[in-house]
MARZA-20337 format. One record per residue: residue number from 1; x, y, z of N, C-alpha, C, O, CB in turn; residue in three letters. Coordinates in Angstrom, 2 decimals, padded with zeros to 5 digits. Glycine has a CB too. Layout:
BEGIN
NUM X Y Z X Y Z X Y Z X Y Z X Y Z ala
...
//
This chain:
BEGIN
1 019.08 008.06 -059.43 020.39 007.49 -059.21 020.42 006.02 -059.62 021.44 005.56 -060.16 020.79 007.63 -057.74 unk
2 019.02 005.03 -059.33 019.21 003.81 -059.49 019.40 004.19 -060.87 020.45 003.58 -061.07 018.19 002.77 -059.02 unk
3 019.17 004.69 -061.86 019.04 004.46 -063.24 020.35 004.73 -064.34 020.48 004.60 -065.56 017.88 005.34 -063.58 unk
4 021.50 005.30 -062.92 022.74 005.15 -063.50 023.77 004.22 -063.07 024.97 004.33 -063.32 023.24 006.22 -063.47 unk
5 023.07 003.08 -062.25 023.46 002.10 -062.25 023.52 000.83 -062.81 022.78 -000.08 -062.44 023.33 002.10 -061.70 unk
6 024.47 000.69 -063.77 024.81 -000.70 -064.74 024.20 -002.07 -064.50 023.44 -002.80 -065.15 026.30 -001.05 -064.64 unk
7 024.87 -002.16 -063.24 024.56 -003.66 -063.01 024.51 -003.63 -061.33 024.29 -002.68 -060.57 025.89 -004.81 -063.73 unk
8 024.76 -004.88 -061.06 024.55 -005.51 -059.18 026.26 -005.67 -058.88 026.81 -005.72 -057.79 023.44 -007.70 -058.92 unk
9 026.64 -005.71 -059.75 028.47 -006.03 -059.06 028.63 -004.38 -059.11 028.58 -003.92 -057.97 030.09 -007.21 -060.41 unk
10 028.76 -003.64 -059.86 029.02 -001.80 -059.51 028.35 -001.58 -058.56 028.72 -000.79 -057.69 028.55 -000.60 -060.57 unk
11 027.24 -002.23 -058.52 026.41 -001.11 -056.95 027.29 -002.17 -055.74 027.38 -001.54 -054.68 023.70 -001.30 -056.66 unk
12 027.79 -003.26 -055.66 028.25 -003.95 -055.22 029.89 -003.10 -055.30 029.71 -002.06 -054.67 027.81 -005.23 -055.81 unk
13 030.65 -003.12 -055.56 031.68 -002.40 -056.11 031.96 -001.31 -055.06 032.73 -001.32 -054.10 031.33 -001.87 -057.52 unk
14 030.83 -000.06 -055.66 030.81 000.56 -055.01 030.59 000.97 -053.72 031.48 001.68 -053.26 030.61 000.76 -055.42 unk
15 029.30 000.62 -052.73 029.30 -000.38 -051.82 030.34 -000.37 -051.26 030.53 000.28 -050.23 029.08 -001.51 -052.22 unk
16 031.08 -000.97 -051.74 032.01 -001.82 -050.84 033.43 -000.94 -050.94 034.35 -001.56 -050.40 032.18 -003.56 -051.46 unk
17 033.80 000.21 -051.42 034.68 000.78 -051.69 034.32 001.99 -050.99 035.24 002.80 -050.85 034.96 000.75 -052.97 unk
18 032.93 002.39 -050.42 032.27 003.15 -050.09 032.48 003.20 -048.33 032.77 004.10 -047.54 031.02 002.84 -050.75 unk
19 032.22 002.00 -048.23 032.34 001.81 -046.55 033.76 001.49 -045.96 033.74 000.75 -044.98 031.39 000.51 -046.05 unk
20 034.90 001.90 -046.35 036.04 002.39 -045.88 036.88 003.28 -047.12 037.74 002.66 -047.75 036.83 001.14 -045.28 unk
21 036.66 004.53 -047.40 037.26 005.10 -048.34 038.94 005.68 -048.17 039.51 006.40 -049.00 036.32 006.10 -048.62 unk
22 039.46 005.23 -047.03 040.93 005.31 -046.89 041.33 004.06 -047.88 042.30 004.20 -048.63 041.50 005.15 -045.18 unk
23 040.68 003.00 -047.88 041.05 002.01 -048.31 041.38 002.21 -049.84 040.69 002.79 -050.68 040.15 001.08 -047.95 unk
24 042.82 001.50 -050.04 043.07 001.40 -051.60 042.95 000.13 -052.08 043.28 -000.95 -051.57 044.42 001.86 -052.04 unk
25 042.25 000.50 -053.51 041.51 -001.05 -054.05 042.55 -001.13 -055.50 043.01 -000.18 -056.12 039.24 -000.93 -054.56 unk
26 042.72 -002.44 -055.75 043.72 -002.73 -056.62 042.57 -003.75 -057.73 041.58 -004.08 -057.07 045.24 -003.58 -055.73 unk
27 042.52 -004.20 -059.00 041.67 -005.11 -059.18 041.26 -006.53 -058.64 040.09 -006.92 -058.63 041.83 -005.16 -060.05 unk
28 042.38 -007.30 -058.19 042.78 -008.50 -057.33 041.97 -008.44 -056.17 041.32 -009.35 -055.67 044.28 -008.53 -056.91 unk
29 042.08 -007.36 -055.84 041.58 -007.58 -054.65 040.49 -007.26 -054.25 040.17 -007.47 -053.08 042.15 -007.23 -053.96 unk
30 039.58 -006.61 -055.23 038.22 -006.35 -055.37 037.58 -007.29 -056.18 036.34 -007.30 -056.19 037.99 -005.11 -055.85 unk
31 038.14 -007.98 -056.78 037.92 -009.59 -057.38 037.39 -010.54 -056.27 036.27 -011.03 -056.15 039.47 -010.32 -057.94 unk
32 038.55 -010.66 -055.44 038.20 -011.38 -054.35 036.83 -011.18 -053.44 036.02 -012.03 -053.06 039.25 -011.22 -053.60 unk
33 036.85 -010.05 -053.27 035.69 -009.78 -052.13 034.27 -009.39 -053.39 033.11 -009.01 -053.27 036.26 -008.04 -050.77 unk
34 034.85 -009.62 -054.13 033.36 -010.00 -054.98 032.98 -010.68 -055.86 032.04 -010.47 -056.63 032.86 -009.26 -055.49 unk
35 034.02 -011.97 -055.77 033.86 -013.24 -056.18 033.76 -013.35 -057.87 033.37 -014.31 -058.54 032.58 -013.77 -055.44 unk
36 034.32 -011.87 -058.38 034.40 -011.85 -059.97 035.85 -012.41 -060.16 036.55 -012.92 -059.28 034.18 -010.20 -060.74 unk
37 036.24 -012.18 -061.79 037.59 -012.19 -062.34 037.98 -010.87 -062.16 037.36 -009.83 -061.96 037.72 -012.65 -063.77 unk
38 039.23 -011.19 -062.28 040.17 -009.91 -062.09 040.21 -008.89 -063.17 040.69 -007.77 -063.00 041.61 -010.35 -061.93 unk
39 039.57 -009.41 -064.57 039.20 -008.48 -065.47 038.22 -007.70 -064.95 038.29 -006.55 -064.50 038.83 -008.99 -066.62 unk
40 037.05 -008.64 -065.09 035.50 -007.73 -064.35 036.30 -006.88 -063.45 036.92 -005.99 -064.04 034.07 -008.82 -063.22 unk
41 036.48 -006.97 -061.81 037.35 -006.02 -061.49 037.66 -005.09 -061.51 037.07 -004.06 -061.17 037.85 -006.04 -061.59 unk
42 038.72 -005.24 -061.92 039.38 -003.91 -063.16 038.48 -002.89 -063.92 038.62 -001.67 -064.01 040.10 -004.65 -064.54 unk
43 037.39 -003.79 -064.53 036.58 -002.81 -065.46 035.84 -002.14 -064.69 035.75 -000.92 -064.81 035.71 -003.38 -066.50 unk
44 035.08 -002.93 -063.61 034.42 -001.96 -062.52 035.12 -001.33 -061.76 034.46 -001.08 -060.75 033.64 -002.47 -061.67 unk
45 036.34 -000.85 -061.69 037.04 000.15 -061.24 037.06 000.91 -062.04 036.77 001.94 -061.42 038.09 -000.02 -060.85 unk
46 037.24 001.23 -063.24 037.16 001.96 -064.32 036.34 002.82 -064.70 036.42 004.04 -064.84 037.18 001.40 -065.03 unk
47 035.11 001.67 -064.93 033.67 002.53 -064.52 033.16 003.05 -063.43 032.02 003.50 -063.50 032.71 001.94 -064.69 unk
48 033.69 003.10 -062.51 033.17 003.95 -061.15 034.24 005.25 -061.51 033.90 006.43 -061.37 033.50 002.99 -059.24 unk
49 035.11 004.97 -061.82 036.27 006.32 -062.32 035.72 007.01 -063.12 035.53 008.18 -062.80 037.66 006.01 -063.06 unk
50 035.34 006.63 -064.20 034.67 007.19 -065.28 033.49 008.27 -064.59 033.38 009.49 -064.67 034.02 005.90 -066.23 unk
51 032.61 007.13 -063.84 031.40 007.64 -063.39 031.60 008.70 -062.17 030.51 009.00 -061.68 030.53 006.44 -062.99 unk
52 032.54 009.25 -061.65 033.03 010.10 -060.96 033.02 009.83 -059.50 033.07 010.69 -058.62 032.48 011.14 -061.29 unk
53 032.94 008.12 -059.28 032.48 007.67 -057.69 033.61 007.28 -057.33 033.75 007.64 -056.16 031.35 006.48 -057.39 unk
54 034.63 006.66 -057.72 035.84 006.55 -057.10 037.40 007.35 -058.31 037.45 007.67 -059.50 035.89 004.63 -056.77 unk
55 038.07 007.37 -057.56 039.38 008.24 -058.31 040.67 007.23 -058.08 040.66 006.18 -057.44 039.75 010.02 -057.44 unk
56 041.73 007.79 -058.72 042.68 007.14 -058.72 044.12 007.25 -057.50 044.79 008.27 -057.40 042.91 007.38 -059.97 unk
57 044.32 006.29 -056.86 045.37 006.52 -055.97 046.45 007.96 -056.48 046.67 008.24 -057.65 046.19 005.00 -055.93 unk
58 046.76 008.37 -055.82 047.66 009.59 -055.92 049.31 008.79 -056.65 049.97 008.87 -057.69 047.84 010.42 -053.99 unk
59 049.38 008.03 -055.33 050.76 007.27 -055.86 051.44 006.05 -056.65 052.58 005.83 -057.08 051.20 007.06 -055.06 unk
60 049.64 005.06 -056.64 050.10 003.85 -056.55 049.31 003.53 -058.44 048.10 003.70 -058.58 049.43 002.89 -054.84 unk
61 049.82 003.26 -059.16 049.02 003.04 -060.59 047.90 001.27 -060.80 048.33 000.14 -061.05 050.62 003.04 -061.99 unk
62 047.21 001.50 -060.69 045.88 000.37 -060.92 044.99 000.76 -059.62 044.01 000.06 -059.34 046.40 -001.60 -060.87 unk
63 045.37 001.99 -058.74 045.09 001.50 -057.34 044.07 002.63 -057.42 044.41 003.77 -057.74 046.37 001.46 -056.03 unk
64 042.50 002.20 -057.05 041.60 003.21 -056.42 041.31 003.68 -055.19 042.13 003.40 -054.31 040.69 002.98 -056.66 unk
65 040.17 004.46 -054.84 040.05 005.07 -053.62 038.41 005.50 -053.77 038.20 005.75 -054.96 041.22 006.36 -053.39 unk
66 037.20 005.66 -052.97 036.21 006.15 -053.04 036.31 007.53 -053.39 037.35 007.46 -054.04 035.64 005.89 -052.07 unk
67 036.17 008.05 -053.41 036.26 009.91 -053.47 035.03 010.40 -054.40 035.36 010.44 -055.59 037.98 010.62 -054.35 unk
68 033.63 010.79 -054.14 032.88 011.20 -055.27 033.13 012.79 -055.51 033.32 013.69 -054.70 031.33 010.85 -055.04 unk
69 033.05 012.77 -056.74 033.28 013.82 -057.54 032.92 014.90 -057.33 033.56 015.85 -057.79 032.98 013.70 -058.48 unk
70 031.31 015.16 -056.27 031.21 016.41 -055.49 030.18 015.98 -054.28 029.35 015.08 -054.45 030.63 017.75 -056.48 unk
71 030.27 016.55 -053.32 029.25 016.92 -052.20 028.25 015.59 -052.35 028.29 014.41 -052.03 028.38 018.59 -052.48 unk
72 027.46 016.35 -052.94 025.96 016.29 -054.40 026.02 014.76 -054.11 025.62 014.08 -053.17 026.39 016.89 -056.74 unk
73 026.72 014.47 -055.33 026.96 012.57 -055.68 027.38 011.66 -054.15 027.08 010.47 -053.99 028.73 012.29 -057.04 unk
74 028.16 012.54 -053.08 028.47 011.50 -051.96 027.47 011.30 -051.10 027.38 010.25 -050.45 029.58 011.82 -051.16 unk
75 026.39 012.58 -050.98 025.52 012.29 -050.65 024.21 011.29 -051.30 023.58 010.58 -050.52 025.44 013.25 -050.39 unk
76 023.92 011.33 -052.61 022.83 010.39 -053.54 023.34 008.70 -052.98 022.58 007.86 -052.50 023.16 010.70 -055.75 unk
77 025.13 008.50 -053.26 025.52 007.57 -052.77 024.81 007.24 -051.66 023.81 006.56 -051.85 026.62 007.68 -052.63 unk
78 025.11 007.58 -050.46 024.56 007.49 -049.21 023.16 006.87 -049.16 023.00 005.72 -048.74 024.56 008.78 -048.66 unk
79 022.42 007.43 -049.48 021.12 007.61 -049.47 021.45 006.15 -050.57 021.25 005.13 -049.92 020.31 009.34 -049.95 unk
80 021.73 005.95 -051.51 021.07 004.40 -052.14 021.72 003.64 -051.14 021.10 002.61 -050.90 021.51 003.79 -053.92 unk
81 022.98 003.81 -050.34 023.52 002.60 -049.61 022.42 001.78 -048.85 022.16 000.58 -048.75 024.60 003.07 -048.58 unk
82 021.67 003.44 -048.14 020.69 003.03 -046.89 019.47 002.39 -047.65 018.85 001.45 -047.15 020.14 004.47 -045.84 unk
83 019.11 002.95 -048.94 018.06 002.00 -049.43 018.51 000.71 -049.82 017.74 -000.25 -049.85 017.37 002.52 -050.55 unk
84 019.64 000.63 -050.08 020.06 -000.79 -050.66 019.91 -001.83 -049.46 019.39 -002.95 -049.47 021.73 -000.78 -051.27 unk
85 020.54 -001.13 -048.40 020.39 -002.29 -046.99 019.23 -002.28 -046.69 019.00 -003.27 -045.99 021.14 -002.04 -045.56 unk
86 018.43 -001.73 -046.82 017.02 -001.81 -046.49 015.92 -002.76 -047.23 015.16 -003.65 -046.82 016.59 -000.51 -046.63 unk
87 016.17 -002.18 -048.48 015.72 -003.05 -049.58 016.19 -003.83 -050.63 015.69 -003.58 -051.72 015.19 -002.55 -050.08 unk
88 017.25 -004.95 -050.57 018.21 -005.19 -051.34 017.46 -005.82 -052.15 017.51 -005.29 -053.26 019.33 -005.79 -050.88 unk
89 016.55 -007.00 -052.12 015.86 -007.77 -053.11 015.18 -006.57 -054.09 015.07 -006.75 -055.31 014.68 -008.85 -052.36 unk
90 014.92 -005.79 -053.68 013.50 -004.86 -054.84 014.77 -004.00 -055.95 014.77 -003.76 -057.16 012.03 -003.02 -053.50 unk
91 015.66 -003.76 -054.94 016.48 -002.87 -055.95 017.51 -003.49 -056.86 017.89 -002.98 -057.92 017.23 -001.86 -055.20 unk
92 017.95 -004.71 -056.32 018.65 -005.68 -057.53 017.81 -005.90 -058.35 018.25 -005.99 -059.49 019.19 -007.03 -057.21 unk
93 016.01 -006.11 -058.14 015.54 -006.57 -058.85 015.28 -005.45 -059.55 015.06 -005.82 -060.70 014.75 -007.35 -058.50 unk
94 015.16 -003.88 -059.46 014.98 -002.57 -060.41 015.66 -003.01 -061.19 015.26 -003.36 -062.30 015.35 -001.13 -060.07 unk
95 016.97 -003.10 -060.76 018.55 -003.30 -061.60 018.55 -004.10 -062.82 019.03 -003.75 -063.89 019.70 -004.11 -060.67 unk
96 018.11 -004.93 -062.63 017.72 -006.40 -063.50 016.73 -006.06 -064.32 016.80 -006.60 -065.42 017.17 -007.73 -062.64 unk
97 015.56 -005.13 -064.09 014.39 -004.89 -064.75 014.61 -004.11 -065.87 013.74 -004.13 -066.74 013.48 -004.33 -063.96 unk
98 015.76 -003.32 -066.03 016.00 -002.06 -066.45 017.33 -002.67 -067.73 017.38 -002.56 -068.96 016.51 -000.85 -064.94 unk
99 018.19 -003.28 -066.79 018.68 -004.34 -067.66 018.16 -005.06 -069.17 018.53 -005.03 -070.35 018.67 -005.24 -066.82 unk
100 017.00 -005.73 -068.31 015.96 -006.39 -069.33 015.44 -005.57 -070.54 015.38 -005.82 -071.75 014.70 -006.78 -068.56 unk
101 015.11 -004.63 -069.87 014.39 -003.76 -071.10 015.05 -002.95 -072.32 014.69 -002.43 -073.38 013.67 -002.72 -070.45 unk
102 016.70 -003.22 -071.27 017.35 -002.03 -072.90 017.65 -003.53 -073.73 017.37 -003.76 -074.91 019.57 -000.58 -072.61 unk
103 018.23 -004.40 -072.85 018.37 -005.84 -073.95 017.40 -005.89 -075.00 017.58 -006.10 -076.20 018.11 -007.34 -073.18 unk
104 016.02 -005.58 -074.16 014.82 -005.97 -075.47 014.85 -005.01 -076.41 014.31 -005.31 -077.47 013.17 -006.04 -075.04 unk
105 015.36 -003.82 -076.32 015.01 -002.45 -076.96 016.05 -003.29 -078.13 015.65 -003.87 -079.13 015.49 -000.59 -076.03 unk
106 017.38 -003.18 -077.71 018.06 -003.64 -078.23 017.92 -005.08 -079.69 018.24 -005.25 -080.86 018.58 -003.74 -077.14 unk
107 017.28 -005.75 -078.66 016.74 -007.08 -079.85 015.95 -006.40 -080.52 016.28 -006.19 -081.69 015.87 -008.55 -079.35 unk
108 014.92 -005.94 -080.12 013.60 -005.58 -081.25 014.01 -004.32 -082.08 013.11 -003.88 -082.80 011.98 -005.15 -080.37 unk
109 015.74 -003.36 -082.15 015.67 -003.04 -083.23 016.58 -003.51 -084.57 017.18 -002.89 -085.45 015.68 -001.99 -082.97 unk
110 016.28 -005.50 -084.12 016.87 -006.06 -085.06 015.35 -006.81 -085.84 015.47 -007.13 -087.02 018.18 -007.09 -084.40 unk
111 014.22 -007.00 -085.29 013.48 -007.22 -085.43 013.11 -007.25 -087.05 012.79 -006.13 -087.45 013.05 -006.66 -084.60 unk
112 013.09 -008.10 -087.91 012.25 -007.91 -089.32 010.78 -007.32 -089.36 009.91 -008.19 -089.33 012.10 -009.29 -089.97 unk
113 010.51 -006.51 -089.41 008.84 -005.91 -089.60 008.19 -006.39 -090.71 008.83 -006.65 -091.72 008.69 -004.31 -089.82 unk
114 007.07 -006.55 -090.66 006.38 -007.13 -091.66 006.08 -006.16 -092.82 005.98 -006.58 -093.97 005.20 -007.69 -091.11 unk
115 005.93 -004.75 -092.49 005.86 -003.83 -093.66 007.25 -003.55 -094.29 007.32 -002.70 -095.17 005.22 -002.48 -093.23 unk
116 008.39 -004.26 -093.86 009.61 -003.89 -094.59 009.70 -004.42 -095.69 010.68 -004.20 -096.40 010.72 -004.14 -094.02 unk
//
């Protein structure tokens, strides 16, 4: 599960959309309580939609809701919440590690080789 997590503001995001799922989240206002822009925001609402962890208000348009996509996923959720409060430093720092490494994958296949 950690390994389909993007970044520390989505697990953050989610999180936090997680522990009252009556609640409807608008981008503004998930900005606020996580100290991003209202773009970021937005996009991490998007991507949790995408990713099948939260859905879209029934009535209201920009507006989310927690709802995972089956059983299965609300439970995996769960289970990282409790590791996350448990272990928050090790698993931001997975987060970050994993981060790092596609960046590098990324640079080194710009890399000039010497047999080219």
């Amino acid at each position: 599960m950690l390994t389909s997590i993007p970044s520390v503001p989505f697990l953050e995001a989610l999180l936090l959309l997680r522990a009252d799922p009556a609640q409807e989240w608008h981008s503004e206002m998930l900005a606020q309580r996580l100290y991003v822009r209202e773009r970021t925001a937005h996009t991490l609402l998007e991507d949790l939609c995408r990713a099948g962890m939260v859905a879209p208000c029934a009535d209201a348009p920009g507006c989310y809701q927690y709802r995972p996509g089956s059983p299965q996923l609300g439970e995996r959720i769960d289970a990282l919440a409790e590791l996350y409060a448990k272990h928050l430093v090790e698993v931001t720092h997975l987060i970050h590690s994993s981060l790092d490494r596609k960046a590098q994958q990324f640079a080194d296949a710009f890399k000039l080789r010497k047999d080219s």
